[in-house]
FIKOLZA-1660 file (N, C-alpha, C; in steps of 0.1 Angstrom, whole numbers, plus 5000, padded with zeros to 4 digits):
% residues 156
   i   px   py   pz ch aa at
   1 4995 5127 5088  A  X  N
   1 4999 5118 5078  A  X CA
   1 5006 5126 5067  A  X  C
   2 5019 5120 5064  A  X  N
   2 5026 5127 5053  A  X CA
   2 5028 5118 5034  A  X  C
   3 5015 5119 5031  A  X  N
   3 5016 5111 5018  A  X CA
   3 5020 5116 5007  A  X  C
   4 5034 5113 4998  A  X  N
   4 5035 5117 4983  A  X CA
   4 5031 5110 4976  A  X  C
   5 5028 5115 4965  A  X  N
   5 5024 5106 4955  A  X CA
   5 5030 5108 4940  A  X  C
   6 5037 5097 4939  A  X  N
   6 5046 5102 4920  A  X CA
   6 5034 5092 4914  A  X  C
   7 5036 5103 4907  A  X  N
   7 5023 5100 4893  A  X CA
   7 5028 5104 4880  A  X  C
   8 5040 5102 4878  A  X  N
   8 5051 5108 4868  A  X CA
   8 5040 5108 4852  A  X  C
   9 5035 5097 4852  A  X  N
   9 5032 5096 4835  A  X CA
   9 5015 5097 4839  A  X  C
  10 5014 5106 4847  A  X  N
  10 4999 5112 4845  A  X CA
  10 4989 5098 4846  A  X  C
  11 4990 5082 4855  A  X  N
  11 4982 5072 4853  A  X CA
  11 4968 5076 4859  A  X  C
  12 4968 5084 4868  A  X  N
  12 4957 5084 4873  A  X CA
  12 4954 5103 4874  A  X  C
  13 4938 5103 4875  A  X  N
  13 4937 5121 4877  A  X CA
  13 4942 5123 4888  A  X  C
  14 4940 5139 4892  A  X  N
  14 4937 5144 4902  A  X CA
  14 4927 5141 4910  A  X  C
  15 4915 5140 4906  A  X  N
  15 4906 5137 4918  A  X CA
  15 4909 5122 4921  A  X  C
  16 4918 5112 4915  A  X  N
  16 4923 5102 4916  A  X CA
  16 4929 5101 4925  A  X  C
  17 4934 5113 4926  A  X  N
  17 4953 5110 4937  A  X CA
  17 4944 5116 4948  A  X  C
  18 4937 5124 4945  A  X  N
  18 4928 5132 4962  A  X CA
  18 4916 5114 4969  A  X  C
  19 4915 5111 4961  A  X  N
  19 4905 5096 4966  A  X CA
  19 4918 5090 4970  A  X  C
  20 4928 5088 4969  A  X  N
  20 4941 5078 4971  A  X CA
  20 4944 5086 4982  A  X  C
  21 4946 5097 4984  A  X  N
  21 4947 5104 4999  A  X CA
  21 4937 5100 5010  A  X  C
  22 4927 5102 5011  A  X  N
  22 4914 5098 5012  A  X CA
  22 4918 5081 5021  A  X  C
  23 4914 5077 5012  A  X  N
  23 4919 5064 5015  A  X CA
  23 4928 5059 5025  A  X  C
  24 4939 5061 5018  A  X  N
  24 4957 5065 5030  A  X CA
  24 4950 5065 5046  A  X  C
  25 4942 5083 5046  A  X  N
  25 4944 5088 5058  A  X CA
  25 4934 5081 5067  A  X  C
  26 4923 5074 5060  A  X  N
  26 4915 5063 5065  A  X CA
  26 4919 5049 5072  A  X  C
  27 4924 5049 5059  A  X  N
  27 4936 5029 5059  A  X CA
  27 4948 5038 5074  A  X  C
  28 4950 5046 5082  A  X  N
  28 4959 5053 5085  A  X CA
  28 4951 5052 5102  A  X  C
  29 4940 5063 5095  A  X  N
  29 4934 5061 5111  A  X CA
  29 4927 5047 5119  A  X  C
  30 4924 5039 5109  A  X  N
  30 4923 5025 5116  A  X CA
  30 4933 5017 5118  A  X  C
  31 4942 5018 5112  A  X  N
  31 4951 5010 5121  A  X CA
  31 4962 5018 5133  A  X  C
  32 4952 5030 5135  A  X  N
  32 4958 5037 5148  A  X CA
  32 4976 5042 5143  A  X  C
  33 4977 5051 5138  A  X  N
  33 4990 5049 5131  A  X CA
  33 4994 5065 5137  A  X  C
  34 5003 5070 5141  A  X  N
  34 5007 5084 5145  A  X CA
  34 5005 5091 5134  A  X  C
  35 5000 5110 5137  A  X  N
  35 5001 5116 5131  A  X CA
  35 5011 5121 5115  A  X  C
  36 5023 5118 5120  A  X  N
  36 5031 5122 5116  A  X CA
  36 5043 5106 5105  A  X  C
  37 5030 5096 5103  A  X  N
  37 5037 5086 5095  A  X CA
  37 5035 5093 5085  A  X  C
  38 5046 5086 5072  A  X  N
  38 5051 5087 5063  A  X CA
  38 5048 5077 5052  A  X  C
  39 5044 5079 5038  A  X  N
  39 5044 5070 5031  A  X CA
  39 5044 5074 5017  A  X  C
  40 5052 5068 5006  A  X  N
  40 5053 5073 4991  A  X CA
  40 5041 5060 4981  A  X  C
  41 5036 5069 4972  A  X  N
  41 5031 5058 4969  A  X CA
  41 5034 5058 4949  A  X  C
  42 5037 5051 4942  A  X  N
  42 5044 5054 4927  A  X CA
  42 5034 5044 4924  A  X  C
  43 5026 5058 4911  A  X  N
  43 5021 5050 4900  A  X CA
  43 5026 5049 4894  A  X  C
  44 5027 5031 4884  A  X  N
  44 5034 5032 4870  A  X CA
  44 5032 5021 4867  A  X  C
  45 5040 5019 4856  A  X  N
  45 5034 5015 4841  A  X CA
  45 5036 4998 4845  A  X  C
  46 5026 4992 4836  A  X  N
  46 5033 4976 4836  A  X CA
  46 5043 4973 4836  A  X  C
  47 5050 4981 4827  A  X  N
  47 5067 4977 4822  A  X CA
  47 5073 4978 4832  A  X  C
  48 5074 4992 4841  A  X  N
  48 5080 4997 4851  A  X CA
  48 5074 4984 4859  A  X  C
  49 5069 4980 4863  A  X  N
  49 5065 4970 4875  A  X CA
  49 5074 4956 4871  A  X  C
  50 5072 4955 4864  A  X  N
  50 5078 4944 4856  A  X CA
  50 5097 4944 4859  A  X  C
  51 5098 4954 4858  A  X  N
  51 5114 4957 4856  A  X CA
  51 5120 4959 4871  A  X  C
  52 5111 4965 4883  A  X  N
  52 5114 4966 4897  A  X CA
  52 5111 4951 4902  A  X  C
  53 5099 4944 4900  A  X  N
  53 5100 4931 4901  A  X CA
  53 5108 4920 4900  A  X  C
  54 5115 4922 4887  A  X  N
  54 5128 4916 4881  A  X CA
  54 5137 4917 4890  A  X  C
  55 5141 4932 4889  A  X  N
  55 5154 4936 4898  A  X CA
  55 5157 4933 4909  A  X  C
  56 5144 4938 4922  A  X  N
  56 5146 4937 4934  A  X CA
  56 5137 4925 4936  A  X  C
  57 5132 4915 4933  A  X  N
  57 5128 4902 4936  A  X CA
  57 5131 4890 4932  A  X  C
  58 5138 4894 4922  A  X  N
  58 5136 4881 4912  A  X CA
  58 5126 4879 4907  A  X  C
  59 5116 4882 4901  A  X  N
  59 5104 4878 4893  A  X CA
  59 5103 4886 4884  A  X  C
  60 5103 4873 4872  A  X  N
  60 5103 4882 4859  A  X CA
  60 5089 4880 4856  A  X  C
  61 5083 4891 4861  A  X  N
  61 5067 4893 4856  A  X CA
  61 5062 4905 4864  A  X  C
  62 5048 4907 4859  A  X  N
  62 5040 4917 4861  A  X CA
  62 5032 4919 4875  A  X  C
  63 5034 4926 4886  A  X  N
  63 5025 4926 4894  A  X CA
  63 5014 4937 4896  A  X  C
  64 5007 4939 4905  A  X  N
  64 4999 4948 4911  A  X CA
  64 5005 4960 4923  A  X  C
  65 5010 4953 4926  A  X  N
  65 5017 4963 4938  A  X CA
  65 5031 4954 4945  A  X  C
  66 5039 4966 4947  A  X  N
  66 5051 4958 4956  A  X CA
  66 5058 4972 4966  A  X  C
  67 5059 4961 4977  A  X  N
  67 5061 4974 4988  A  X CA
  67 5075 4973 4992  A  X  C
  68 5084 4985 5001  A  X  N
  68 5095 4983 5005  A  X CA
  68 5091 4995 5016  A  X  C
  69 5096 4984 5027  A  X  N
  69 5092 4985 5039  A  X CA
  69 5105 4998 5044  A  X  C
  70 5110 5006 5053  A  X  N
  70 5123 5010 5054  A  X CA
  70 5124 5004 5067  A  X  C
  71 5113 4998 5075  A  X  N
  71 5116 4996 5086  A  X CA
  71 5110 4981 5089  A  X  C
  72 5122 4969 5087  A  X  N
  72 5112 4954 5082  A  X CA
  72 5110 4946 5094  A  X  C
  73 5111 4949 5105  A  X  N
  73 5114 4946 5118  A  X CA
  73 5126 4942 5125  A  X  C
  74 5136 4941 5115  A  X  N
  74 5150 4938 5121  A  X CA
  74 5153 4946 5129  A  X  C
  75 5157 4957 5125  A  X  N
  75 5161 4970 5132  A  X CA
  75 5149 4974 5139  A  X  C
  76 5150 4981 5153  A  X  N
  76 5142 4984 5159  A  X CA
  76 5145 5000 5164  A  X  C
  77 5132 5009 5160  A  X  N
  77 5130 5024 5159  A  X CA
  77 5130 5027 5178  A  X  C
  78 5128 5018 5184  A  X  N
  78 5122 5018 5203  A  X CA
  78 5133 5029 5206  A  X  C
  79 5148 5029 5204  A  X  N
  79 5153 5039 5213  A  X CA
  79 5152 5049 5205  A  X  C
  80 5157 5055 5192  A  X  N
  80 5151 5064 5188  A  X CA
  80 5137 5072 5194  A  X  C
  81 5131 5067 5188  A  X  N
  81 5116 5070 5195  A  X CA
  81 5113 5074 5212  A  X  C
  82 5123 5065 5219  A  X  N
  82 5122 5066 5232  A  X CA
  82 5132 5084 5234  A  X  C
  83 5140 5086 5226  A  X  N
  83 5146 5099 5224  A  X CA
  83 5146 5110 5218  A  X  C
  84 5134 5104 5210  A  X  N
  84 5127 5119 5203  A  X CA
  84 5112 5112 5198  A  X  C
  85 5104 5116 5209  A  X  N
  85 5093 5109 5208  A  X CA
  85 5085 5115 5194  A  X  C
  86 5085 5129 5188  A  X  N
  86 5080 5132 5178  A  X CA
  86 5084 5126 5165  A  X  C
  87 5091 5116 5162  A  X  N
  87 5103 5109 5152  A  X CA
  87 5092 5110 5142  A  X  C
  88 5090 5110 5128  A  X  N
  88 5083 5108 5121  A  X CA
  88 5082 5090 5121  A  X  C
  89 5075 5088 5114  A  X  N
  89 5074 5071 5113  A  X CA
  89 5077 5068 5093  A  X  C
  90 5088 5068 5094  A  X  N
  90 5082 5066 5076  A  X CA
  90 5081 5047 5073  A  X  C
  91 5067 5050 5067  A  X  N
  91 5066 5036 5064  A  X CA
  91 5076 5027 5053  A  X  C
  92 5076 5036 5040  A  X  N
  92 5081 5032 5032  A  X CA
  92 5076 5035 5017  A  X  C
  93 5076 5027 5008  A  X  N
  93 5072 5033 4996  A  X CA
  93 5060 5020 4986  A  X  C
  94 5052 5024 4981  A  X  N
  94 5045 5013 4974  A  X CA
  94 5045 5017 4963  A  X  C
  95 5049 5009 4956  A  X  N
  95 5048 5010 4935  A  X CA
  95 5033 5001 4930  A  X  C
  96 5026 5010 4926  A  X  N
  96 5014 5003 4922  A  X CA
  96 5014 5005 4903  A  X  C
  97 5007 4996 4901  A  X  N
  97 5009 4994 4883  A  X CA
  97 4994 4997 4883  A  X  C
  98 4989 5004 4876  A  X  N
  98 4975 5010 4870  A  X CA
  98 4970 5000 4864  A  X  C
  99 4978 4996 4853  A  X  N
  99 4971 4984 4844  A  X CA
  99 4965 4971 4849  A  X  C
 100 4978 4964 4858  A  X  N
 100 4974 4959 4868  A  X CA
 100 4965 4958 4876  A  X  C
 101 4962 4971 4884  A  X  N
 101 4950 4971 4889  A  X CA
 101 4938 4972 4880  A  X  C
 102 4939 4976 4869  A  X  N
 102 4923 4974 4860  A  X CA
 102 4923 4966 4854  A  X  C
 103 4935 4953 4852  A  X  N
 103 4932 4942 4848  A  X CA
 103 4927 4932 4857  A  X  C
 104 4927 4934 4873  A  X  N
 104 4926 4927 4883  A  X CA
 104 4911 4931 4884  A  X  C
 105 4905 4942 4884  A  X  N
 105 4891 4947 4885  A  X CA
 105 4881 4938 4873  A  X  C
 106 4886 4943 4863  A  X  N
 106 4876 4931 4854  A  X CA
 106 4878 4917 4856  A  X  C
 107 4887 4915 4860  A  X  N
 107 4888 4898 4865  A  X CA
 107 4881 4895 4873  A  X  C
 108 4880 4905 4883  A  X  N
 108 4871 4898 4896  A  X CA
 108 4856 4907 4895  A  X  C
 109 4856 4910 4883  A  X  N
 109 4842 4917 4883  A  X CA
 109 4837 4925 4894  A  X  C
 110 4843 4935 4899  A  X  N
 110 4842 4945 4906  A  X CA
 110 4848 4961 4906  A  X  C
 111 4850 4969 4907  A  X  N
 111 4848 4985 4904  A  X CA
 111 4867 4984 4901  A  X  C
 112 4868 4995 4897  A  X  N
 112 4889 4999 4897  A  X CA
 112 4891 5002 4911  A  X  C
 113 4877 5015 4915  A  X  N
 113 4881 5020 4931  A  X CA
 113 4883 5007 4938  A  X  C
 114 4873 4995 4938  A  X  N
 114 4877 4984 4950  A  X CA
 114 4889 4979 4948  A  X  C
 115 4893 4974 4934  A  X  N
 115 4905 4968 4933  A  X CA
 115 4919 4979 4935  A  X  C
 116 4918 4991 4937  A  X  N
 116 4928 5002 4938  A  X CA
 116 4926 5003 4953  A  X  C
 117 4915 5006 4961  A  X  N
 117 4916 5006 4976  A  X CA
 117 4919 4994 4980  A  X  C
 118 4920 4978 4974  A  X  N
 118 4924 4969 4978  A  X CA
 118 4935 4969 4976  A  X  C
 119 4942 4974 4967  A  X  N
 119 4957 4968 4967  A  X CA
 119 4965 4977 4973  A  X  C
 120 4957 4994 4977  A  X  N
 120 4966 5001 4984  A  X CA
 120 4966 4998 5003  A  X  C
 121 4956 4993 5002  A  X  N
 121 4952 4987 5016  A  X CA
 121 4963 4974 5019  A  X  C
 122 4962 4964 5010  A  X  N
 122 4971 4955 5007  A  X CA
 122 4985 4960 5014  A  X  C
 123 4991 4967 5005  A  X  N
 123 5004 4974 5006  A  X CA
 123 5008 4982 5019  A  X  C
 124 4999 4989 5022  A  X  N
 124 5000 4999 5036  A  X CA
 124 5003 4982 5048  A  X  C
 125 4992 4975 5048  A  X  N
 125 4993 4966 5055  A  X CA
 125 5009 4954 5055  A  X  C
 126 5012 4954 5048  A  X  N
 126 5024 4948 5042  A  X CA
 126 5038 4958 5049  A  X  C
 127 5036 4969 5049  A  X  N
 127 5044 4978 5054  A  X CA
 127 5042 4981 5068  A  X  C
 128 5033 4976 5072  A  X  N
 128 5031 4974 5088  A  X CA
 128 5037 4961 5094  A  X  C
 129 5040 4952 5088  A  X  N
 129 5044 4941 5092  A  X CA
 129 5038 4930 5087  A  X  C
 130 5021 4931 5080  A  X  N
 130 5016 4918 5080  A  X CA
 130 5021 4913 5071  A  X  C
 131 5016 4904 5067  A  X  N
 131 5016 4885 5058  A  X CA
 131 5010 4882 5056  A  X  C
 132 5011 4872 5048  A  X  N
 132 5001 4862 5044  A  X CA
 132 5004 4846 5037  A  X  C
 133 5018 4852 5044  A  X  N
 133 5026 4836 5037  A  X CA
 133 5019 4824 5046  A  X  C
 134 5016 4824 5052  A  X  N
 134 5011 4809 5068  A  X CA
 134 4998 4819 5069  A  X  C
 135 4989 4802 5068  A  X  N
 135 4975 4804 5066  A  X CA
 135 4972 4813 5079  A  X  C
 136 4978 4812 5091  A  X  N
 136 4971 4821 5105  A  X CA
 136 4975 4836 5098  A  X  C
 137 4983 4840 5094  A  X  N
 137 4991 4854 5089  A  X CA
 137 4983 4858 5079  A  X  C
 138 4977 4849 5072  A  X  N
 138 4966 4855 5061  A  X CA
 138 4955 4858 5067  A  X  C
 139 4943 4850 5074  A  X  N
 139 4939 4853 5080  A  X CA
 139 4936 4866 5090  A  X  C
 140 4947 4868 5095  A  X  N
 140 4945 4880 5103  A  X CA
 140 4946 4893 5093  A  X  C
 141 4958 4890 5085  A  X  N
 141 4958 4901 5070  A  X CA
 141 4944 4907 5065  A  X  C
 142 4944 4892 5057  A  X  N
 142 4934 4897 5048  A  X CA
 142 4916 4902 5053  A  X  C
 143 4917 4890 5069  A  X  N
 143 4906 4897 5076  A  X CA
 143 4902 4912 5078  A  X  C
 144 4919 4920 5084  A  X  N
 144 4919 4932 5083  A  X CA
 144 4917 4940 5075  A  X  C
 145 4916 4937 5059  A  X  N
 145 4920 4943 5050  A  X CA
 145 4908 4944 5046  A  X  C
 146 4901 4932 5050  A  X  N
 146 4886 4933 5046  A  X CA
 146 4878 4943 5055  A  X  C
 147 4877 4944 5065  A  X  N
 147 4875 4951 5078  A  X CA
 147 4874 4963 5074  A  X  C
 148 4885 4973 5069  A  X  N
 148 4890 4982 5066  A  X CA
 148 4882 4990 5056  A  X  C
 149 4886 4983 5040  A  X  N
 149 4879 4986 5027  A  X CA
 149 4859 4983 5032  A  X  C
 150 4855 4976 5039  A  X  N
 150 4845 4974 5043  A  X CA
 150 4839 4988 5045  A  X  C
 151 4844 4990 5059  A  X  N
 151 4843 5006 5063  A  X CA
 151 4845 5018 5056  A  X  C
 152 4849 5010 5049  A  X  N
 152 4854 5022 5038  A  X CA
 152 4846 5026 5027  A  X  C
 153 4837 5016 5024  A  X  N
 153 4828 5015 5017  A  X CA
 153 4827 5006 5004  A  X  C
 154 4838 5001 5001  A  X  N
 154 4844 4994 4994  A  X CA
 154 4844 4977 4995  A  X  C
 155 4830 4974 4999  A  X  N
 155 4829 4959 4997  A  X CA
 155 4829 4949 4985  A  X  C
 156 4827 4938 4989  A  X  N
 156 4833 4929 4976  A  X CA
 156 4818 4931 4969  A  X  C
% end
């Protein structure tokens, strides 16, 4: 697993970003994922979230996490891959808002870790392909997601 992590304005510690590794390479090994995937993950500010949301979605407002896939299933990696089977896999990148996630933790009355391993779980999953727009797509989603953070230790 090849995880960076920009943490430009210091949102979270170090033993923070080592638990968000942690995590990754867990959320990583259960969904069976090759050694050698790739994934960026950016902490930042509400504003910043606010302002990438705007831009690249249209939504003028504040989220928790927003992912960009590099590989959204249009294009397909199969020959590549079929011709250099070591290819890295890069997932893609997730922008996560700190505040966000600690305003979503006291809302639901549960820890920052559950709501921070949920929404990075969230995101990794998102960058695999899943959904949750059609109730069957959620379902399987959010089943997994529960599955996952479960084992992880991280129940509701």
């Amino acid at each position: 697993m090849d995880l960076e992590i920009f943490n430009d304005d210091n949102l979270i510690d170090q033993a923070r970003e080592d638990w968000v590794n942690d995590i990754v390479s867990f959320t990583f090994n259960k969904l069976e994922l090759k050694d050698n995937t790739q994934l960026s993950i950016h902490f930042v500010t509400k504003d910043k979230i606010h302002e990438i949301n705007k831009e690249y979605r249209d939504t003028d407002r504040a989220t928790d996490v927003i992912s960009f896939a590099i590989n959204d299933g249009e294009d397909s990696l199969d020959y590549l891959e079929a011709q250099i089977p070591d290819l890295p896999l890069d997932l893609g990148d997730l922008f996560i808002s700190v505040e966000i996630v600690d305003e979503h933790a006291k809302y639901y009355e549960h820890s920052f870790d559950r709501e921070l391993g949920y929404t990075i779980v969230h995101g990794i999953l998102h960058l695999n392909g899943y959904d949750h727009i059609k109730p069957e797509d959620e379902k399987v989603m959010i089943g997994l997601q529960e599955k996952i953070l479960s084992a992880y230790g991280l129940k509701k």
